[in-house]
PASE-632085 format. One record per residue (C-alpha): z, y, x; residue number from 1; residue in one letter. Coordinates in steps of 0.2 Angstrom, whole numbers, plus 5000, padded with zeros to 4 digits. Layout:
<z: Z y: Y x: X nr: NUM rest: A>
...
***
This chain:
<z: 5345 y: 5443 x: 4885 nr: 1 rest: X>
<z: 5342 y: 5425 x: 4881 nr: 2 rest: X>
<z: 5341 y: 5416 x: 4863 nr: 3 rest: X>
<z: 5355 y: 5403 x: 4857 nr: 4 rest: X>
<z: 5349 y: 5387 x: 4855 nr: 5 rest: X>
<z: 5351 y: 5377 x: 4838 nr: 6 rest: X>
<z: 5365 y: 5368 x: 4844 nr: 7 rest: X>
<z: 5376 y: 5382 x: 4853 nr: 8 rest: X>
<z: 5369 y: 5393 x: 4836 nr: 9 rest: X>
<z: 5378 y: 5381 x: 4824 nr: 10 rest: X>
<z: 5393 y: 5380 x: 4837 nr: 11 rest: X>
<z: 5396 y: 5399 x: 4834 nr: 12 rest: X>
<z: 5394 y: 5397 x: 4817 nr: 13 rest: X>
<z: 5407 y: 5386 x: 4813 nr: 14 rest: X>
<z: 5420 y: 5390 x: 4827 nr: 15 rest: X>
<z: 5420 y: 5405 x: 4814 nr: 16 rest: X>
<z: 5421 y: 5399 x: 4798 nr: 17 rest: X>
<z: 5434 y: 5385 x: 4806 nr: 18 rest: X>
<z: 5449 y: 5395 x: 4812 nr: 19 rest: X>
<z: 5451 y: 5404 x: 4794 nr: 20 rest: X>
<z: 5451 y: 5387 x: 4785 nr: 21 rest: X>
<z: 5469 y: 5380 x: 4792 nr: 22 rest: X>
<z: 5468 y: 5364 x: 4787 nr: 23 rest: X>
<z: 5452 y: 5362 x: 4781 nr: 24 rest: X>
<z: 5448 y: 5366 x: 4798 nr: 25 rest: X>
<z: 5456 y: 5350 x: 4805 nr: 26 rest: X>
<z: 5444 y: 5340 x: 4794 nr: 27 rest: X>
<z: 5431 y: 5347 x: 4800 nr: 28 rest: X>
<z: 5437 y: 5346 x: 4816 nr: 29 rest: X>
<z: 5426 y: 5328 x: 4822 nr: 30 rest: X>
<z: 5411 y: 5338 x: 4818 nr: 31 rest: X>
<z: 5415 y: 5351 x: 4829 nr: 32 rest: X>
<z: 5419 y: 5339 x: 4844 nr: 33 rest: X>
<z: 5402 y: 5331 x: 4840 nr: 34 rest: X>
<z: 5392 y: 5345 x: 4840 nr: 35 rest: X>
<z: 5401 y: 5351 x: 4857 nr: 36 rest: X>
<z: 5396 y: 5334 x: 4864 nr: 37 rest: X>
<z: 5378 y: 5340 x: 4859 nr: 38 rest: X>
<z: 5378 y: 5357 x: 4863 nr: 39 rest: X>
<z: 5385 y: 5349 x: 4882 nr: 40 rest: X>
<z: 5369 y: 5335 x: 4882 nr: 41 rest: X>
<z: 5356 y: 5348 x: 4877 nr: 42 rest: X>
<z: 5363 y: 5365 x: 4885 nr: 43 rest: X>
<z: 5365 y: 5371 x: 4904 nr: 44 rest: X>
<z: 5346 y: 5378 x: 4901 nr: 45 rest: X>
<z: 5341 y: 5358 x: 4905 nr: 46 rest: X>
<z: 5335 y: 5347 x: 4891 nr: 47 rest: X>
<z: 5339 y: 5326 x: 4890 nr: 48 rest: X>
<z: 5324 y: 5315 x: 4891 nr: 49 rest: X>
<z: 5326 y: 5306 x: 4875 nr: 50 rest: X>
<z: 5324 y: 5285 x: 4880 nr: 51 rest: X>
<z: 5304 y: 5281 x: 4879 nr: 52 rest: X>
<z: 5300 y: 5296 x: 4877 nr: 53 rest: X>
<z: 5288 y: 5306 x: 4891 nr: 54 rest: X>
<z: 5292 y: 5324 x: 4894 nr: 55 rest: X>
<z: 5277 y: 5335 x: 4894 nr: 56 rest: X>
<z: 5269 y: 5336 x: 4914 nr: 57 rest: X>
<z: 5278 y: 5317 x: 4916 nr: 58 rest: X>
<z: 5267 y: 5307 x: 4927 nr: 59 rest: X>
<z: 5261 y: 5289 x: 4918 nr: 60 rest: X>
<z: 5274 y: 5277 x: 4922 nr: 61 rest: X>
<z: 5271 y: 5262 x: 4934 nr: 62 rest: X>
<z: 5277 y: 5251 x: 4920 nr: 63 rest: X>
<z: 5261 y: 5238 x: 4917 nr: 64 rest: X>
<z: 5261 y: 5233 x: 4900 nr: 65 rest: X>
<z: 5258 y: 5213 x: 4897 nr: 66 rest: X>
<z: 5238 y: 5209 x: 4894 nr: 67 rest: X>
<z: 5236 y: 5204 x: 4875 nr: 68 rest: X>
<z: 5236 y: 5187 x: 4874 nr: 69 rest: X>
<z: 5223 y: 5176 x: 4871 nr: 70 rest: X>
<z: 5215 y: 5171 x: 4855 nr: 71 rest: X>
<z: 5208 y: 5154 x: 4852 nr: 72 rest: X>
<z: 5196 y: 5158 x: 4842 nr: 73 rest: X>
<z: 5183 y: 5140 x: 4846 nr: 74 rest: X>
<z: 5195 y: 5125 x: 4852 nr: 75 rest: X>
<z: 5189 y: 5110 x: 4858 nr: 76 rest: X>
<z: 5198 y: 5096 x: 4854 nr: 77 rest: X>
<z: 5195 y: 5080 x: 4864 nr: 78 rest: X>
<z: 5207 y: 5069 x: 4856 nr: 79 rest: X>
<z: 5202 y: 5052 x: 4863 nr: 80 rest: X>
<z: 5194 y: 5047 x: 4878 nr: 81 rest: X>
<z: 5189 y: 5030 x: 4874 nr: 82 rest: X>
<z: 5170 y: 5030 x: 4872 nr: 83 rest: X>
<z: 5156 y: 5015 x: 4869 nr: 84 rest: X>
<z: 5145 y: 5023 x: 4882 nr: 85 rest: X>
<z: 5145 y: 5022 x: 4900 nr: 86 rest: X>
<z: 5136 y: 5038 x: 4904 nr: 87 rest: X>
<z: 5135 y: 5042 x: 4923 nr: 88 rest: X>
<z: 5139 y: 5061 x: 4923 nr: 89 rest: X>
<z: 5154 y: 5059 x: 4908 nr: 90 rest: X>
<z: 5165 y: 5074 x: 4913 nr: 91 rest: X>
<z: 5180 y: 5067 x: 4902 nr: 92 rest: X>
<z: 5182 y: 5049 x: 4906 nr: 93 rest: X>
<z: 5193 y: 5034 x: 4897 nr: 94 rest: X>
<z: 5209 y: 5039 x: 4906 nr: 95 rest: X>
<z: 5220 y: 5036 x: 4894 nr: 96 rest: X>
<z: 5219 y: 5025 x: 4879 nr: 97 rest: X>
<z: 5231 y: 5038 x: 4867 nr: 98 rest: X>
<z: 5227 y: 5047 x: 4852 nr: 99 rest: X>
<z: 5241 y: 5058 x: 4842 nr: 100 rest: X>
<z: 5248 y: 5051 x: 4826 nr: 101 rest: X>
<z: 5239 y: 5060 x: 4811 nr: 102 rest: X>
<z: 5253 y: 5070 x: 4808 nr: 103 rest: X>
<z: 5257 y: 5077 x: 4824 nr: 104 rest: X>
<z: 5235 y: 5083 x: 4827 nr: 105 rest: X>
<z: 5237 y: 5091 x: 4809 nr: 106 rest: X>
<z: 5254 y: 5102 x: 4816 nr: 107 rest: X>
<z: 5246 y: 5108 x: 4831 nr: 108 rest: X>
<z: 5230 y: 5111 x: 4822 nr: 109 rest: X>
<z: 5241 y: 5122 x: 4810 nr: 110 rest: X>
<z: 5248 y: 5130 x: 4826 nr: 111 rest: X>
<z: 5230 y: 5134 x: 4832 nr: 112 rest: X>
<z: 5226 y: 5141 x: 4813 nr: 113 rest: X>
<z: 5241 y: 5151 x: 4816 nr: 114 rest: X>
<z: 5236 y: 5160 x: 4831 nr: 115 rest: X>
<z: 5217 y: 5164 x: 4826 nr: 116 rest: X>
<z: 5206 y: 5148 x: 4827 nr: 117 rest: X>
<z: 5193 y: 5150 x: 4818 nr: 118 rest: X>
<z: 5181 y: 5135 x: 4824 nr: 119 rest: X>
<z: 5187 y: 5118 x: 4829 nr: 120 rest: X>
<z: 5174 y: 5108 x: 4836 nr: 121 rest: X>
<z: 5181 y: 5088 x: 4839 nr: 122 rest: X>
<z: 5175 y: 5080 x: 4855 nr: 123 rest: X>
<z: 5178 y: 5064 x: 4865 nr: 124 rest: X>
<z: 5176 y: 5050 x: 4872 nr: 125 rest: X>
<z: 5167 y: 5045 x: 4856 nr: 126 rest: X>
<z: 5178 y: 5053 x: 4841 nr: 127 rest: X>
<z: 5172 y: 5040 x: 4828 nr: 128 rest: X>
<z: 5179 y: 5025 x: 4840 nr: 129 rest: X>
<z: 5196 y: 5027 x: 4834 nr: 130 rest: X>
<z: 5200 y: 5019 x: 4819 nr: 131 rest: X>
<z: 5182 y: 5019 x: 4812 nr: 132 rest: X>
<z: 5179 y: 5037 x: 4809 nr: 133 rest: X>
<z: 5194 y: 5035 x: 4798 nr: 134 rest: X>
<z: 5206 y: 5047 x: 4809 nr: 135 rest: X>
<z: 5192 y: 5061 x: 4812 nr: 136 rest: X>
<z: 5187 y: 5062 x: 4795 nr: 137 rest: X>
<z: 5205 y: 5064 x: 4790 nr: 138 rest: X>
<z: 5208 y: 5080 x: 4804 nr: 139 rest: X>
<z: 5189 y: 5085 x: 4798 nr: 140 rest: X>
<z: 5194 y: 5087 x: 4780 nr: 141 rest: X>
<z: 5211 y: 5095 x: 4783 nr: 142 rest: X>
<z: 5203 y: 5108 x: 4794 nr: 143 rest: X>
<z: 5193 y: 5114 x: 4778 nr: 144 rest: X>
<z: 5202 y: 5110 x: 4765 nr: 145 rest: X>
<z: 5218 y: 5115 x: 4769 nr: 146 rest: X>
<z: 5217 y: 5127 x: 4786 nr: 147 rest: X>
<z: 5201 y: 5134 x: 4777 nr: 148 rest: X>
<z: 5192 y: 5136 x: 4794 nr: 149 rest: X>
<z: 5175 y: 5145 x: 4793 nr: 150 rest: X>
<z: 5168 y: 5129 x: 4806 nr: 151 rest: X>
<z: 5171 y: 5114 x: 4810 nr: 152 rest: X>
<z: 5161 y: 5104 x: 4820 nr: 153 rest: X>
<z: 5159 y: 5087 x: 4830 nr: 154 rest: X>
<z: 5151 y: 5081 x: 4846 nr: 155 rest: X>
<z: 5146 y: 5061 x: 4846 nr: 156 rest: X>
<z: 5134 y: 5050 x: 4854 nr: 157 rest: X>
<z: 5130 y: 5046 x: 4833 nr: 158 rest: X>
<z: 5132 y: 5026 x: 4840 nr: 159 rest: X>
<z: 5144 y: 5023 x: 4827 nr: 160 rest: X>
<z: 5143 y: 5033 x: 4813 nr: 161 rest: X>
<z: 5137 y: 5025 x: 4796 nr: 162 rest: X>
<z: 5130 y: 5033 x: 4780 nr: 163 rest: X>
<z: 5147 y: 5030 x: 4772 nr: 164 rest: X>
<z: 5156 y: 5044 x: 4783 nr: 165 rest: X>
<z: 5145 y: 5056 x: 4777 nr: 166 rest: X>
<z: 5146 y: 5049 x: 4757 nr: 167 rest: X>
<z: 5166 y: 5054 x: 4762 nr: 168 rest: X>
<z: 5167 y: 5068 x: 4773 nr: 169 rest: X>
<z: 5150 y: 5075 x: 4774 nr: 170 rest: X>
<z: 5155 y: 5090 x: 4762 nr: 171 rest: X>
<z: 5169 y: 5096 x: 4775 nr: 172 rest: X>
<z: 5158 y: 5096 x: 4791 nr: 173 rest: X>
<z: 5148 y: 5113 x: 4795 nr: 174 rest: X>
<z: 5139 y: 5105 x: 4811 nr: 175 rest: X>
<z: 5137 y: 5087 x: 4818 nr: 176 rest: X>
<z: 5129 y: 5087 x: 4837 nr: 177 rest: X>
<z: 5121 y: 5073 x: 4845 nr: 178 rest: X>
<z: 5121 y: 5069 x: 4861 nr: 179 rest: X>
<z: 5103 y: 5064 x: 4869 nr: 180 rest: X>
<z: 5095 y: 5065 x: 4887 nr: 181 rest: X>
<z: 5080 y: 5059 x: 4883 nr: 182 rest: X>
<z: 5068 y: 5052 x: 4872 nr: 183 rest: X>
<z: 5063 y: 5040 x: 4883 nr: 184 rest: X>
<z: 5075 y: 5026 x: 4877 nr: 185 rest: X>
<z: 5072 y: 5019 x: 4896 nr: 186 rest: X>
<z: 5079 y: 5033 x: 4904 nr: 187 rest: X>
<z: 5094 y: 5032 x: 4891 nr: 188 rest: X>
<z: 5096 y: 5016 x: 4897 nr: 189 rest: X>
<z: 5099 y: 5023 x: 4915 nr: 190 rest: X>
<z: 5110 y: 5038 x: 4909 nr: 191 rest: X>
<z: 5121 y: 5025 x: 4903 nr: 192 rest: X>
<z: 5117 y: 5027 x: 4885 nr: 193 rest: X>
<z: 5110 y: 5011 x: 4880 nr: 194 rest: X>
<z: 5121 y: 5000 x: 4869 nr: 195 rest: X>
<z: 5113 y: 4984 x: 4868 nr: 196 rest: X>
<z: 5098 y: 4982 x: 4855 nr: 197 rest: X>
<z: 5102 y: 4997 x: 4847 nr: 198 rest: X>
<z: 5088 y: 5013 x: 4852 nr: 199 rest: X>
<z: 5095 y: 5030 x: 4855 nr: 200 rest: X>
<z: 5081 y: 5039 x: 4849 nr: 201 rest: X>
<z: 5078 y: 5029 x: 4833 nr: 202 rest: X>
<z: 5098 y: 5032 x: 4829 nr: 203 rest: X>
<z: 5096 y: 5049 x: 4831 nr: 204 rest: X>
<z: 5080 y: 5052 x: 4819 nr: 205 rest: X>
<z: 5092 y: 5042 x: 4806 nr: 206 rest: X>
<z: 5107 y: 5053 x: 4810 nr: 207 rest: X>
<z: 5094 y: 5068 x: 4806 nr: 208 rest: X>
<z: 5090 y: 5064 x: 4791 nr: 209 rest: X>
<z: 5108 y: 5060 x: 4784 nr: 210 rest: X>
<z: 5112 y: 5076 x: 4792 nr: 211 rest: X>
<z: 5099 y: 5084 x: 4779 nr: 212 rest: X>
<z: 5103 y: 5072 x: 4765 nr: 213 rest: X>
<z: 5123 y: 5078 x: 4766 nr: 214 rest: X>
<z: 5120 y: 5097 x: 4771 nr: 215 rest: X>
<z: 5127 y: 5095 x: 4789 nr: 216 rest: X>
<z: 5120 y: 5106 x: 4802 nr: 217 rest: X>
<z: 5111 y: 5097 x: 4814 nr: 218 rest: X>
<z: 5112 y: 5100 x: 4831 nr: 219 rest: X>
<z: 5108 y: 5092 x: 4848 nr: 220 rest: X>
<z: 5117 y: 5093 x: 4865 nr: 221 rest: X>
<z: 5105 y: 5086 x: 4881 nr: 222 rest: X>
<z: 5113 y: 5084 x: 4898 nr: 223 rest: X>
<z: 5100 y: 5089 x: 4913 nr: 224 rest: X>
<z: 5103 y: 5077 x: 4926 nr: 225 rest: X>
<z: 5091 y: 5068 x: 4940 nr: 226 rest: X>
<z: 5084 y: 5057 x: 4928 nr: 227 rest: X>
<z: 5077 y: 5068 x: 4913 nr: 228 rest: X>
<z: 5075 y: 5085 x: 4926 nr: 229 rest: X>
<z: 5056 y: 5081 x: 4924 nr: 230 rest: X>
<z: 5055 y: 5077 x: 4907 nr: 231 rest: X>
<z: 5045 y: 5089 x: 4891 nr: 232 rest: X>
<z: 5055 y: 5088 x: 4877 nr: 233 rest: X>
<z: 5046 y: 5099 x: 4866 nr: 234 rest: X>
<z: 5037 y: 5090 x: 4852 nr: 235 rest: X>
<z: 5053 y: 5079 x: 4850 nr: 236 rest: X>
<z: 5064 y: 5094 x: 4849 nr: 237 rest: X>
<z: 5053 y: 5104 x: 4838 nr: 238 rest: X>
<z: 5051 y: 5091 x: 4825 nr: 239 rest: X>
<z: 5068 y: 5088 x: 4825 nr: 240 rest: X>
<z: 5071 y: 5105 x: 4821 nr: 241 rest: X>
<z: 5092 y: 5109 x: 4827 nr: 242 rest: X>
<z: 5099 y: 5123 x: 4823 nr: 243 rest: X>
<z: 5104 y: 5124 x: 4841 nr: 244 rest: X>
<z: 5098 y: 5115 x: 4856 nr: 245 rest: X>
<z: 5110 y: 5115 x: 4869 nr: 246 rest: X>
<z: 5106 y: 5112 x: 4887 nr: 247 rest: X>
<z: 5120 y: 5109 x: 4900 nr: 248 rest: X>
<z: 5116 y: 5107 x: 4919 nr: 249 rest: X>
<z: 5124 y: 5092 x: 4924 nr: 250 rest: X>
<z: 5144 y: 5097 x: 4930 nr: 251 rest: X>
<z: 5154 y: 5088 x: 4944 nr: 252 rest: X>
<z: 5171 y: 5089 x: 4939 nr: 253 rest: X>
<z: 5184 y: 5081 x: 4952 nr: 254 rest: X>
<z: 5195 y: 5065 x: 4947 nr: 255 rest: X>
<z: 5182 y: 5064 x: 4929 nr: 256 rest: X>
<z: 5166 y: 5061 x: 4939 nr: 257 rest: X>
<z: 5169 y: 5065 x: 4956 nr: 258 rest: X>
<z: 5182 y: 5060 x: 4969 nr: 259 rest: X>
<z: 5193 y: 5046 x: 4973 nr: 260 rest: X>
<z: 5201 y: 5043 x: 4956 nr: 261 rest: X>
<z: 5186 y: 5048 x: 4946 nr: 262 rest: X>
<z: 5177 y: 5033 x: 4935 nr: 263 rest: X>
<z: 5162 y: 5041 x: 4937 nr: 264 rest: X>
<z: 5151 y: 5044 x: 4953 nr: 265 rest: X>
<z: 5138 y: 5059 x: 4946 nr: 266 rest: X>
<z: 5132 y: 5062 x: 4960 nr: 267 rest: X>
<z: 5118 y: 5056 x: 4960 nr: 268 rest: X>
<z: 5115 y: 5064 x: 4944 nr: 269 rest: X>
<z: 5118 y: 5082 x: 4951 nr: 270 rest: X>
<z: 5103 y: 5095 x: 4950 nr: 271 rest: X>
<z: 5099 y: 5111 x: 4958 nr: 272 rest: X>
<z: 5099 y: 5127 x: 4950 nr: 273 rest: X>
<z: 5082 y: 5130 x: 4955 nr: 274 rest: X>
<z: 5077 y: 5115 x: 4944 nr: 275 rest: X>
<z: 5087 y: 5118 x: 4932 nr: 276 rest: X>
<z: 5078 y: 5134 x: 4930 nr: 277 rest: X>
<z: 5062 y: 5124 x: 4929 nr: 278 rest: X>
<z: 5066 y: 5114 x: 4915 nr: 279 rest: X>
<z: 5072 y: 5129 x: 4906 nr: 280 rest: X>
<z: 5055 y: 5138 x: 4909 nr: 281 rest: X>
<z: 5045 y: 5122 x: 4903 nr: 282 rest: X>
<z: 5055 y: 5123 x: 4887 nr: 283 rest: X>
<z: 5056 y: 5142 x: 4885 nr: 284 rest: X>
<z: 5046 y: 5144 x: 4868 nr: 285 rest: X>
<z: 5060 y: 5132 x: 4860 nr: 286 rest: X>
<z: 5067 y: 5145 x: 4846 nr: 287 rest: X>
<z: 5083 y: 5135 x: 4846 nr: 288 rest: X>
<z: 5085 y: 5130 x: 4864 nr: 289 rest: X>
<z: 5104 y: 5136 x: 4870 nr: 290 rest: X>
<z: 5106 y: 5135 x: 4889 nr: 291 rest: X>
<z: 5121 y: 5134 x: 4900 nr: 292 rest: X>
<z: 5123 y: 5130 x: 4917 nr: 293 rest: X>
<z: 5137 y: 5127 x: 4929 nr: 294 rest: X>
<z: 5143 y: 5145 x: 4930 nr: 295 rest: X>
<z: 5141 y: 5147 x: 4912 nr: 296 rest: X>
<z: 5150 y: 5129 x: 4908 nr: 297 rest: X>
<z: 5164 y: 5130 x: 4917 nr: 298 rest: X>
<z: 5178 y: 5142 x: 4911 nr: 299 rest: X>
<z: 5170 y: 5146 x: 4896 nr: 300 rest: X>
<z: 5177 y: 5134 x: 4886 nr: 301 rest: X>
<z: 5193 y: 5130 x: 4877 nr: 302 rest: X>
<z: 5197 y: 5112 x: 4881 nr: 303 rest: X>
<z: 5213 y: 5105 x: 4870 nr: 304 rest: X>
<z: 5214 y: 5085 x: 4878 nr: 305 rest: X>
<z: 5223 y: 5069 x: 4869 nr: 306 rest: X>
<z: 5240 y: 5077 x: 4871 nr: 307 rest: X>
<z: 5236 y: 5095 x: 4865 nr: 308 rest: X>
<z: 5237 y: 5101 x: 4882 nr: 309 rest: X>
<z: 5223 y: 5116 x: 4886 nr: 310 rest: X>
<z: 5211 y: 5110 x: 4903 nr: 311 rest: X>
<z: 5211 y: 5122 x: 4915 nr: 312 rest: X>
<z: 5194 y: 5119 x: 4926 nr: 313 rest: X>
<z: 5194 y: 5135 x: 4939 nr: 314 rest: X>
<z: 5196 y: 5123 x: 4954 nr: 315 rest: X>
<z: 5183 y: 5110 x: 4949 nr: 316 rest: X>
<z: 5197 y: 5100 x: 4940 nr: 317 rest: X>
<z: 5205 y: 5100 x: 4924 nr: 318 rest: X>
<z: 5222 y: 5106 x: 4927 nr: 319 rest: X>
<z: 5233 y: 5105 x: 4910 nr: 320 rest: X>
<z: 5244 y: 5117 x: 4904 nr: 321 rest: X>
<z: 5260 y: 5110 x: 4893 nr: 322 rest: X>
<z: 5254 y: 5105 x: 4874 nr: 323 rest: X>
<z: 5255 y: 5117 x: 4861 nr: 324 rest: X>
<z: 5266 y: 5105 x: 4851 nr: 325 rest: X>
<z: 5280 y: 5108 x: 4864 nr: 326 rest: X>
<z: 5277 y: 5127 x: 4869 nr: 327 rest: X>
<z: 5265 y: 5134 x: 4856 nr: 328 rest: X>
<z: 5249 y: 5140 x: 4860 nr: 329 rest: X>
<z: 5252 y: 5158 x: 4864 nr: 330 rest: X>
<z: 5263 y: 5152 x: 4880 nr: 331 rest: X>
<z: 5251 y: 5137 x: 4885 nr: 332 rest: X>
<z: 5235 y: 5146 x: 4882 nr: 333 rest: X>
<z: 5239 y: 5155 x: 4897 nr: 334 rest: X>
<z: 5236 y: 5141 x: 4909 nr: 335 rest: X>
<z: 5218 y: 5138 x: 4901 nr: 336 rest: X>
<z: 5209 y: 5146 x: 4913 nr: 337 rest: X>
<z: 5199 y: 5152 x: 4901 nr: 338 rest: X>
<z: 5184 y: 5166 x: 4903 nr: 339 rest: X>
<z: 5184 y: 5174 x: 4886 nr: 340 rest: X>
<z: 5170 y: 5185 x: 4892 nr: 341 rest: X>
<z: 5157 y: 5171 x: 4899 nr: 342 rest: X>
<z: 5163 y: 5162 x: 4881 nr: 343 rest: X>
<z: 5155 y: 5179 x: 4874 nr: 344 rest: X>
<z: 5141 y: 5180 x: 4885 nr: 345 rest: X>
<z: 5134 y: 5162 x: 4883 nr: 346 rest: X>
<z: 5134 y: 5166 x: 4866 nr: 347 rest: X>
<z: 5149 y: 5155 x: 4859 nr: 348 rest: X>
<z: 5151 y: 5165 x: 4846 nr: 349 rest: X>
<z: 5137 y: 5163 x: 4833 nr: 350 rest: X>
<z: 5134 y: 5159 x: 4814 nr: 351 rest: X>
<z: 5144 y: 5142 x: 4813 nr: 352 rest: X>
<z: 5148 y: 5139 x: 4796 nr: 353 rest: X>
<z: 5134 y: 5131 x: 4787 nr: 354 rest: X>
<z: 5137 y: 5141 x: 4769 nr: 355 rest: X>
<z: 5131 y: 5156 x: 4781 nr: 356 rest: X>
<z: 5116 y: 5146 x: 4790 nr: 357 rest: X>
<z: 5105 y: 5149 x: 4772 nr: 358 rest: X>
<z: 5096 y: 5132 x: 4778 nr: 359 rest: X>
<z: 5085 y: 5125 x: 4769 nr: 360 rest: X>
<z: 5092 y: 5108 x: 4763 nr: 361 rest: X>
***
């Protein structure tokens, strides 16, 4: 004896009450046909897979589901290469002399806002070249005003910035980083950041204290190269007191500093790991000190260049992908090259707002 299903059940059922009815029957006649139909798809002792659906014992299907894509949360954006320096090791060279309208950086920052950016950080070249400061305190002030971003930050050689900036757009900027190799102004000079009679160093003690007067937080970026590998930077870092020191090892990037089309020969300013090594050893009891070396440097980052395009730098170049104002940035992010967990394990993701830092102004 074996048990009627739902279906043939309800089959029975009605074939009963049908044939009795007359006419009535023939209006119930459709749902007859389509509860037949059912009765066929589910009966013969064999059940349908429903679509989607895994039957119970079902191996995993071979399908691979698409990776999830990639969230930008810190973006780069180098938006001009023009820069007043001439430093030897310069891994992002003067190229090109474009710069995006205003209104075109402010779309495809919205764009990034959109897909999860929470930190911008504005590079060059020199970003206060262009238009005096002007144009980056314009993208600085929109990025917190208006795209409420937790961070924003820029990275400058402090060359050209005046107290006025700050007067102006101070209140917007979380974290302003100076670049500085030495503080030997000497050595500067044969890094390539001497510019005339002004002094590096003495710049950057001004920059300090307008960064304290304005509630910026100070940071400073140093370059380990041929020329500073011996040097004890202590004391100077110390009483500077960053909130973060970061040290890169000098990075050979082909057609920026290396290579036939390359404006820059580094070289010469190349270092070893091993001494690299050294100098972070000398500097070790540095709270704030932040190293990175190649391996660490070079996929780690989110690089967005002049035209929006993300910099892929796996092969020792940048590569670009197409910009984000002509694909979007889910689609172009996926040529970045980008190592989301090396970003994680060199500690790219720390306390960058400065209403979280609790300095004491």
């Amino acid at each position: 004896m074996w048990m009627l299903g739902p279906v043939a059940f309800a089959l029975r059922l009605l074939s009963a009450f049908v044939q009795p009815l007359g006419s009535l029957g023939s209006s119930l006649g459709p749902l007859f046909l389509r509860l037949r139909a059912a009765s066929s798809w589910a009966g013969g002792g064999r059940s349908r897979q429903l679509p989607g659906v895994k039957a119970p014992g079902e191996p995993p299907s071979a399908e691979r589901h698409s990776p999830a894509p990639t969230t930008p949360t810190s973006v780069n954006y180098h938006f001009t290469r023009q820069c007043n320096y001439k430093c030897g090791f310069c891994f992002h060279t003067a190229k090109t002399s474009f710069v995006l309208p205003l209104e075109e950086a402010r779309r495809g920052l919205w764009l990034l806002k959109e897909a999860g950016m929470e930190k911008i950080n504005f590079s060059g070249g020199e970003p206060f070249i262009h238009d005096r400061g002007e144009y980056l305190g314009k993208l600085v002030r929109f990025c917190k005003e208006e795209l409420r971003l937790p961070s924003v930050s820029i990275v400058s050689n402090g060359s050209l910035i005046r107290e006025s900036w700050f007067k102006n757009y101070g209140e917007y900027l979380d974290i302003l980083a100076i670049s500085c190799d030495s503080f030997d102004e000497q050595v500067n000079v044969l890094i390539g950041r001497g510019q005339g009679k002004k002094n590096h160093v003495e710049n950057l003690l001004k920059l300090r204290t307008w960064c304290r007067d304005y509630k910026v937080a100070f940071k400073i970026n140093s370059v380990i190269n041929r020329f500073n590998v011996e040097e004890d930077m202590k004391e100077h870092i110390q009483a500077l007191n960053p909130v973060r020191w970061k040290v890169f090892q000098c990075l050979i990037i082909e057609g920026e500093n290396s290579g036939e089309d390359a404006l820059r020969e580094a070289e010469r300013f190349v270092i070893s790991d091993e001494e690299f090594e050294e100098f972070l050893d000398r500097h070790k009891d540095v709270s704030c000190l932040v190293p990175e070396s190649n391996q660490q440097m070079r996929d780690s980052y989110l690089l967005l260049d002049e035209y929006m395009r993300f910099l892929n730098c796996r092969n020792g170049r940048k590569d670009p992908s197409k910009s984000i104002l002509d694909v979007g940035v889910e689609e172009a992010i996926k040529f970045s090259g980008f190592d989301e967990k090396m970003f994680l394990k060199r500690g790219g993701k720390y306390v960058w707002s400065k209403a979280d830092l609790k300095l004491d102004w």
